[in-house]
N, C-alpha and C positions, 0 to 999 in steps of 0.2 A: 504494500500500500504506500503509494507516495501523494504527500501534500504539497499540496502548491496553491500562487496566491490568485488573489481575484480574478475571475475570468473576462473576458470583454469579446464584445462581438460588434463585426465588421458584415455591412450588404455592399457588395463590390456588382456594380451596373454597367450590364454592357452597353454600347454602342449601337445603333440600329437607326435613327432619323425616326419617323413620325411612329414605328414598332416602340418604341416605349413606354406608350399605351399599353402594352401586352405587361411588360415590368412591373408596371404600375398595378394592376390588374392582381399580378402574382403576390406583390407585395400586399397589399389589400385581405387577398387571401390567408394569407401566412400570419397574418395580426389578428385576425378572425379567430385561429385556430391557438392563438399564443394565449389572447384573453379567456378563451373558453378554460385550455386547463390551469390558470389559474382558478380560475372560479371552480374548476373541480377539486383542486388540492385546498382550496379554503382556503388562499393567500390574497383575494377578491371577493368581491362583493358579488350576487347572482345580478344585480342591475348596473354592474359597472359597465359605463362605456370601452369599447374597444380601443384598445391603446394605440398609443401612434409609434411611428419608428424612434422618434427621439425620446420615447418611455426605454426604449431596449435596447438601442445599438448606440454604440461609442462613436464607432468611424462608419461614415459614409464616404466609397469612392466611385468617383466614375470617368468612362470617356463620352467623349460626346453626345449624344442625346441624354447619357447615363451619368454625365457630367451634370449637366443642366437640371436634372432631378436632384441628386447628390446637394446643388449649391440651394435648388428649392426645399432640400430640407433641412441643412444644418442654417446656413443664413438669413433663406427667410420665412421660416422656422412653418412650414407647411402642413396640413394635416396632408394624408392619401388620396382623398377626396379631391379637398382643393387644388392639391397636385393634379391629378385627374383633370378638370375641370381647366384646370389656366395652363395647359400642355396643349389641350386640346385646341382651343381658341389661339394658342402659337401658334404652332402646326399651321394653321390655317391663316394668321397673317404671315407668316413667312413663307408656304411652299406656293398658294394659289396665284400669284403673279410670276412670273419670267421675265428675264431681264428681254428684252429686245433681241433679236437673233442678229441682226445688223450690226449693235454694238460686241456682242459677243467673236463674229465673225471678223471685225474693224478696227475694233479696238483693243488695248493692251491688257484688258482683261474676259476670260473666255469662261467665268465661273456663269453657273446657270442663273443664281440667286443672288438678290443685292444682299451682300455683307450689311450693308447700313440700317436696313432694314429689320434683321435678325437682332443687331444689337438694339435698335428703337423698340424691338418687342421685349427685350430684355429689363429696360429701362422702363418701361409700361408694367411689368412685373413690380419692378422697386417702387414704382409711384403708387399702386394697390397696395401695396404693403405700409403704406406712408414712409419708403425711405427716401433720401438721396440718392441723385442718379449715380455720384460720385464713389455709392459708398466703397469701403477700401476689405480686402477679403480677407485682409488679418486682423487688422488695430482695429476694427468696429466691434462693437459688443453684439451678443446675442441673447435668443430666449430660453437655449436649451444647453446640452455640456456637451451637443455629437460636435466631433472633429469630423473633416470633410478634404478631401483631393479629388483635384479636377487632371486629368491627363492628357499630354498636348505630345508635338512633336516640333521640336526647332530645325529647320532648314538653315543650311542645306546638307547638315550634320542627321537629322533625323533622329537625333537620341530623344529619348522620352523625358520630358520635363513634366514637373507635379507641381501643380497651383494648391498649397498646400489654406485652410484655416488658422492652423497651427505653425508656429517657427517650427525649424526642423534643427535638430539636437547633435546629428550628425555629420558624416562627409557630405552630405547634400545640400548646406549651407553656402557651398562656391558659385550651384546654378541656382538657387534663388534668386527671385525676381524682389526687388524694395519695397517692404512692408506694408506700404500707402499701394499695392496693385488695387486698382479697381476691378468688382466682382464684374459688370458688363465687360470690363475685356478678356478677362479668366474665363467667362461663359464665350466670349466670339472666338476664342483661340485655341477652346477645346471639342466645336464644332466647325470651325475652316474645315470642311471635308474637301478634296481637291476636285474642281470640276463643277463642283458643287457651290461656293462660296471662295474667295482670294484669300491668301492668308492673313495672317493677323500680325502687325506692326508693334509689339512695347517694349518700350524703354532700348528702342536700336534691335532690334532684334524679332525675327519673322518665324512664325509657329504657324501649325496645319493643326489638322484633324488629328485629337488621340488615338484613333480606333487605326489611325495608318496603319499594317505591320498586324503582329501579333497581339497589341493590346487592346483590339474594341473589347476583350474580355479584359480589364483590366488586372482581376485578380493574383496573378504572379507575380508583377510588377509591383503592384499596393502589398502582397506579403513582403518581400523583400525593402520595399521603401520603408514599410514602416519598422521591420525588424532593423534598421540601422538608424532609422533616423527618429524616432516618436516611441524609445524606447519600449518597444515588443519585444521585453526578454525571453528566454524558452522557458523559463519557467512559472510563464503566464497563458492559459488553455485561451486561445484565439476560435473562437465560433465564427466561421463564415459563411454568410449564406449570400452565392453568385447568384444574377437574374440575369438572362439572356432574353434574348430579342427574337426569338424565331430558332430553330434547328432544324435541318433537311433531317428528314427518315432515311433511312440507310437503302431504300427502294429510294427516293429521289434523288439521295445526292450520288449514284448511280446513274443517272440520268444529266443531273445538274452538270458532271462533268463534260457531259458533250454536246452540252450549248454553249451557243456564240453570241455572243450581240450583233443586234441585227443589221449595225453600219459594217461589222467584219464582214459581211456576207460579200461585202463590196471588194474588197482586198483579197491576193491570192493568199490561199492556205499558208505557203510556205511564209510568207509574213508574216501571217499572224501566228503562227509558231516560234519564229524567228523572234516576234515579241513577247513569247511566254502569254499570250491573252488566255489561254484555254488554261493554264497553269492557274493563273489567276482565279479564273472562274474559283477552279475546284477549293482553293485555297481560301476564297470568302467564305465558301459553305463552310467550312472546318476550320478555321483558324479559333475562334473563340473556343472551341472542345480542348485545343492542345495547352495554352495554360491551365485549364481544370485540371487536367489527366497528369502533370507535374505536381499541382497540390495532392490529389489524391493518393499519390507516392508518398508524401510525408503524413498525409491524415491517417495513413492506413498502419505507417511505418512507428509512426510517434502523436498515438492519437492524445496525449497528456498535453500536445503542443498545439495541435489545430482538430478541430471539429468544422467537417464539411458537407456542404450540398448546394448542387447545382437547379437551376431549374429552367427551361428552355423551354417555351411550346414546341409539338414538332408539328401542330395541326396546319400547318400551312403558310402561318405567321411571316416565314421565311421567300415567300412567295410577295411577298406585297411591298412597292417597289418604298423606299426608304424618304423620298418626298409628295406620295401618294395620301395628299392630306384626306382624302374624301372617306377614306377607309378608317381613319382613325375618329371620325364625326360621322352622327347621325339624332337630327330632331326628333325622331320620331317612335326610334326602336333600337336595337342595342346595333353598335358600329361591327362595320366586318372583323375587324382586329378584338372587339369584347366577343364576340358568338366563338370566334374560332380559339380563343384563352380558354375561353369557358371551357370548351369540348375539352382545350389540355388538362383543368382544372378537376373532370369527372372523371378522369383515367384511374383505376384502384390501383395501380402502382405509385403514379402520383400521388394522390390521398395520402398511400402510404409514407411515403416521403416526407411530405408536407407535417403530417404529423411527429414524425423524427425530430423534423427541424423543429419544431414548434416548442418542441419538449426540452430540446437545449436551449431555447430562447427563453421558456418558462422560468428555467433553472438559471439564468443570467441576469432575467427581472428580480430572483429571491434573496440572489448574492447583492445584487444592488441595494435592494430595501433591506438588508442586513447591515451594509455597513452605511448606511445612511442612519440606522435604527442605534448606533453606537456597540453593535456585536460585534465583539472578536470572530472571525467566520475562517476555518478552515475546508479545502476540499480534496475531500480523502478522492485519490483516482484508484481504481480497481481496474485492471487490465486483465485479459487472457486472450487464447486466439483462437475462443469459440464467436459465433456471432452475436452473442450478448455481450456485451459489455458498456459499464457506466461510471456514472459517479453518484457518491452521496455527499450529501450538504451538511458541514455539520457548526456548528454556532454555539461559540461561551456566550451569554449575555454579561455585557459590560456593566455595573452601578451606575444605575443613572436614575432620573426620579420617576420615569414612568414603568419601573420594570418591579417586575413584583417578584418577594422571595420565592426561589423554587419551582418558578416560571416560565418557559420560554416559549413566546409564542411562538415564533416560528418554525422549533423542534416539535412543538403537537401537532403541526399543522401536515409536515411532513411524515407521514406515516412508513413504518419499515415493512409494512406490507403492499408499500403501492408498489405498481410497476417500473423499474430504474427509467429515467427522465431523459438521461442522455446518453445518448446509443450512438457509438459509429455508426460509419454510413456502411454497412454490410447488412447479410439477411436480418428481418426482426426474428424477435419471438412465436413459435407458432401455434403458442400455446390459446386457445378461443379466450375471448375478453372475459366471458363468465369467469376461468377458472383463474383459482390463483396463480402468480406468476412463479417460473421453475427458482428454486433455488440456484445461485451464481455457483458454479465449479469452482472448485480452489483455483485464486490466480494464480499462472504460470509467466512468466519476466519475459518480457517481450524486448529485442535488440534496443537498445537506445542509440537510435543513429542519432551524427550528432550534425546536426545544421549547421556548417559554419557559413558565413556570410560574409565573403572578400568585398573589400572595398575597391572595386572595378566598376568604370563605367557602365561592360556591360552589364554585371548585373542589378544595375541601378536603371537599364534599356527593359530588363523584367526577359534575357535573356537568359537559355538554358537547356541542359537536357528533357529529349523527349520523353517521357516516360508512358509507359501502355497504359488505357485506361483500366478501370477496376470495376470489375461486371457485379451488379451487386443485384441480385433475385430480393421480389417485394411477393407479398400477399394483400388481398383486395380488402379497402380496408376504409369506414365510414369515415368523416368527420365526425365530430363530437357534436351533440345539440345542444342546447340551452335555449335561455330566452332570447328574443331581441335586442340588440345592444342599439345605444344611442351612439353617435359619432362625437361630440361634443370633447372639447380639449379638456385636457388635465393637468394643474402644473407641473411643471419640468422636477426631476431628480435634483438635487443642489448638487455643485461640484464634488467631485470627490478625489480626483489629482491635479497637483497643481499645473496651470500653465507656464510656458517657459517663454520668457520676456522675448521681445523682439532683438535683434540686432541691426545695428545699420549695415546697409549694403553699397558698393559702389556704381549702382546704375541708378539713373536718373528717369523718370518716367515722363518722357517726350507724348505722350498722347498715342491714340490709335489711327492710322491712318485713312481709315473712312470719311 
């Protein structure tokens, strides 16, 4: 049995354009099923409203569109809903006009969408919020304790840069950008997609789209940025839960590989091989899977260190083209992109899943209000290398004046005959819900590989080995019921570790050049 300290959990958001409606969608889901078992463990009220992300997760990361959600909810401080709701209404002032074909074809810039525009919707964001268009995405204050990275790429170097909330603690302090960045430019220069939009201009220096490359799934990149720079020691249990934009079915991306875009049809084949286009193709459909399947190697390896799960529709999501605003909106009935979530949403594998995740998130909410509650809280980790495996929760209550002798609410609340809470990502349990759950086998010591983490650029690029994915069988499996929950906000968590002060930097912020 080894202890270790507080847990924290990170939603790492992929990239996808107007698909992150689907994100949003999942995420939405996943809070649903976090409030309920609270409310079953008696750590909730049965009429408690459903919690929002800044009730449970520390860090939010994202790239581009997954970016843009990410800054909607650490800075301006968003429920799911309203996220939902002012995405939607973006989408739709930024994809429904085109720039001019003339100007595109004439002139020095050939991106489809005005830049200037995307940022004005940005800014129309902060102005509903009542902030400043100016505001700055460090030094400004906020309503909640999540930390948040936005992932860019700087030309014509293409290494990955992170528009962090937070100062960064480590070797990553050289590319930071000066603490006054404005959040409208951190949001235009983590969606510049190329073709798409022109790049983004600050402080002398020119940034594209995050999702360039291998990071639309940011997730490998934000483990590693944050285990050097935002102090993620290994012997703190990191819960992450990735949301993707869409996934090809293994019958499609089958398929997917031997389509062409329809202006190649124009060009002789031997071109467009010559340019790697068909490479490409295959490489969109799958790029996102290959940082998971790296994490998954360590989740699997050293689960005391990361708890994971992915989640992707594969109903079709992936088919809808990424400025196709009309799919992501609909007055009158649920939008193409909610019908085809939903379907991923009813899958008993998925279910399955969802409730996995939900259970480590549960157990992340209890650790919080533990040490918020002024309890000493250790967590004993239990390993083996059957497919059960968990943690238990376990809490001295500290002297303080609401605690009564002999007492601990949050030990009765937790009982040693529920079912363990937080389960790698392998088979469940397959014992039926009626019965009680198996006894845990004696733990047997699982390798402790050890994560070191050089200080290299590239793996600061969230570069690295491939590793095979980890095939993990589910059984079909309900949500949980309850009553009705209201949406309605809840105050935030108070801090619980400190922030680390700003530094000056030597770049100067010349403005964006739109």
């Amino acid at each position: 049995m080894q202890t270790m300290s507080r847990p924290v959990a990170m939603v790492s958001l992929d990239g996808g354009g107007v698909r992150g409606i689907s994100s949003l969608l999942i995420l939405e889901r996943l809070l649903e099923l976090v409030t309920q078992h609270l409310v079953d463990r008696g750590i909730l009220a049965d009429d408690h409203p459903i919690l929002d992300p800044q009730d449970i997760f520390d860090f939010a990361v994202g790239t581009s569109t997954g970016g843009l959600i990410a800054l909607m909810l650490v800075k301006l401080d968003m429920a799911v809903k309203e996220c939902l709701e002012q995405y939607q209404s973006l989408s739709k002032q930024i994809f429904q006009k085109e720039r001019p074909l003339w100007r595109r074809l004439f002139g020095s810039d050939i991106s489809k969408y005005s830049a200037s525009r995307l940022q004005t919707a940005v800014e129309g964001l902060l102005s509903r919020k009542s902030l400043p268009p100016e505001l700055a995405i460090r030094q400004s204050s906020q309503n909640n304790t999540m930390q948040g990275s936005v992932l860019s790429h700087e030309i014509p170097s293409l290494e990955t840069r992170f528009f962090c909330t937070n100062e960064c603690c480590g070797p990553y302090q050289l590319n930071m950008m000066n603490s006054d960045l404005q959040l409208r430019y951190a949001a235009r220069a983590t969606s510049a997609a190329p073709s798409y939009f022109k790049p983004m201009t600050i402080q002398g220096r020119q940034f594209v789209d995050g999702g360039y490359g291998e990071t639309n799934n940011p997730s490998w990149a934000a483990w590693l940025h944050y285990k050097q720079n935002h102090n993620l020691t290994s012997d703190r249990t990191l819960v992450m839960i990735n949301i993707g934009t869409g996934t090809c079915s293994k019958f499609d991306l089958n398929s997917q590989k031997q389509r062409r875009p329809f202006w190649t049809k124009f060009i002789p084949n031997g071109i467009v091989s010559a340019l790697g286009l068909m490479a490409d193709l295959s490489k969109m459909a799958t790029e996102s899977e290959g940082p998971t399947s790296r994490l998954w190697y360590i989740a699997d390896n050293n689960p005391e260190q990361l708890f994971l799960e992915r989640f992707s529709a594969d109903t079709g999501i992936d088919t809808i083209k990424l400025d196709d605003w009309q799919a992501a909106t609909s007055s009158d009935r649920p939008s193409v992109i909610a019908t085809k979530t939903d379907a991923y949403l009813q899958k008993p594998e998925v279910l399955d899943r969802l409730e996995r995740a939900a259970r480590a998130l549960a157990d992340v909410y209890i650790y919080h209000q533990a040490v918020l509650r002024g309890e000493e809280c250790e967590m004993a980790f239990v390993a083996n290398r059957q497919p059960q495996s968990f943690y238990e929760v376990a809490t001295t209550t500290m002297p303080t004046e609401s605690s009564v002798a002999g007492h601990n609410p949050l030990s009765c609340r937790i009982s040693s005959n529920r079912t363990p809470s937080l389960v790698l990502p392998t088979e469940p349990t397959q014992s039926p819900p009626s019965s009680p759950p198996r006894t845990p086998k004696p733990a047997r010591a699982i390798k402790n590989l050890s994560i070191s983490i050089e200080h290299t650029s590239s793996l600061l690029q969230g570069q690295g080995e491939q590793f095979s994915d980890v095939q993990k069988s589910s059984h079909p499996s309900s949500p949980p019921s309850g009553p009705m929950r209201l949406n309605s906000r809840q105050p935030r968590r108070s801090l619980t570790y400190p922030l680390l002060l700003p530094s000056d930097r030597p770049w100067n912020d010349d403005g964006d050049d739109d």
